[in-house]
C-alpha positions, 0 to 999 in steps of 0.5 A: 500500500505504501507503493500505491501511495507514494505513486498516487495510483488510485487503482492500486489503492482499490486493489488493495482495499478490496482484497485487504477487507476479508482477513485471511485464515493466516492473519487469524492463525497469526493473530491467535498466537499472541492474541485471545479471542476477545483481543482479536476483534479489537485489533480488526476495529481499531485499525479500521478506526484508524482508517476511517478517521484517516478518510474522514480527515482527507476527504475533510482535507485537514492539514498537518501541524507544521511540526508535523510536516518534514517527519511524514516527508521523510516516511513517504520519500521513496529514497528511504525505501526499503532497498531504495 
């Protein structure tokens, strides 16, 4: 998704969207060593969450702080990628 992003391809974001809303028996199995069943459903509900305030807070076209700025700049530079 990060891909997807740093090249603004909306395609590859409903690509991923689509196939990242059903979790897989392997996320669960993954999930289910450090996790209980109660635990579980809050992890899912959290990231979503966090996902719907990150929507609500683009399509508002909210703003970063200023201070805030040059640390996101430095996450989403593709120089600091992973082998890049």
């Amino acid at each position: 998704m990060r891909v997807a992003a740093l090249r603004r391809s909306t395609y590859e974001w409903a690509q991923h969207l689509f196939v990242a809303r059903a979790i897989k028996d392997t996320i669960w199995a993954a999930l289910a060593e450090h996790l209980n069943s109660q635990a579980i459903p809050d992890v899912i509900l959290t990231a979503g969450s966090y996902a719907m305030v990150a929507s609500m807070l683009d399509s508002l076209g909210i703003e970063l702080d200023n201070d805030l700025c040059s640390g996101v700049a430095a996450l989403t530079d593709p120089s600091t990628a992973i082998g890049g």
